[in-house]
N, C-alpha and C positions, 0 to 999 in steps of 0.2 A: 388208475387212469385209463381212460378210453380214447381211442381214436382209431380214422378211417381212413382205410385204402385201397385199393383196388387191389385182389390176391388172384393167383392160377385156380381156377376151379380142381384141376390134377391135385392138388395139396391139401384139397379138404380131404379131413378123415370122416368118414361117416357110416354106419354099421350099412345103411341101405338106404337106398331113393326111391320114394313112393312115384308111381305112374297110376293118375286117376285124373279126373274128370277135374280139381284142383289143380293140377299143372296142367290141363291140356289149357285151362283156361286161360292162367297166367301165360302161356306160351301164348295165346291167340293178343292177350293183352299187350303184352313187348311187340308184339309184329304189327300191331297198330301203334307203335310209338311211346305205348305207355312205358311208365319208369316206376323199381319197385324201390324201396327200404334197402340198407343196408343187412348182407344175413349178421350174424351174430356169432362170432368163432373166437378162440383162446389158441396162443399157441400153445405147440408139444412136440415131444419130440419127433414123430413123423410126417409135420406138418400143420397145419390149424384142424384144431377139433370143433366141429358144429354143434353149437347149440342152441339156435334158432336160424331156420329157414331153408330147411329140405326139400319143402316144394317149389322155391324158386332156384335153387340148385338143378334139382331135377328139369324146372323149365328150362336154366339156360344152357344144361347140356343139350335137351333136346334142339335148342336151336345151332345148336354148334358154336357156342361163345368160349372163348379161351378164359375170359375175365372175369368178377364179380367183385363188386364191392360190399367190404367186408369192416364190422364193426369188432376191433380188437377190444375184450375183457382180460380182467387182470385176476391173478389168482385175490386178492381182496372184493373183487365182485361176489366170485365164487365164494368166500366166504361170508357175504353180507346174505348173499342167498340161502346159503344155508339155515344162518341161524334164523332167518323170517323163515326159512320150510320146518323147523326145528318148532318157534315159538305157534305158527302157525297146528303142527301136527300136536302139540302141547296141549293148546286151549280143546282142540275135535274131540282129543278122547281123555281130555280131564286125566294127564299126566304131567311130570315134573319137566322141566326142558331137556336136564338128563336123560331122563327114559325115552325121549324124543328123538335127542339125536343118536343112543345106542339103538332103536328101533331104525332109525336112517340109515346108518351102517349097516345094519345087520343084512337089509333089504336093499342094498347098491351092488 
């Protein structure tokens, strides 16, 4: 199930925020009123994990926004994704879907 709310930008988890010429823009975008997508997070234990939408994270801290709305995934997304990254790496290198996803594992 998916659904959307507004979260603390403090509560994403995220390894690092890029700063480049893509966030400065989206920042210059918000400041003219523009509106982006919801990011893409799952919760955990230390808060929502990001998994789409670092560069507008990264914009709206630069602008000093407390808020961002946020598109909750379920651990069954997470697994519908898998097996399409699974079947998907399956078919490229003309392997079984097994070898597929212990090659995923192996490299996560």
């Amino acid at each position: 199930m998916r659904t959307e709310k507004e979260i603390l930008i403090e509560s994403i988890v995220c390894d690092r925020l890029p700063l480049n010429y893509s966030v400065l823009n989206l920042v210059f975008f918000l400041m003219s009123g523009g509106q982006m997508p919801p990011i893409k997070v799952q919760k955990c234990e230390t808060g929502y994990k990001l998994l789409d939408g670092r560069h507008r994270v990264a914009a709206y801290k630069l602008l000093g926004l407390k808020k961002i709305w946020a598109k909750f995934y379920d651990t069954d997304t997470d697994t519908d994704q898998f097996l399409v990254n699974a079947y998907a790496i399956a078919v490229l290198l003309n392997i079984s879907i097994n070898e597929a996803v212990e090659l995923i594992k192996h490299y996560k």
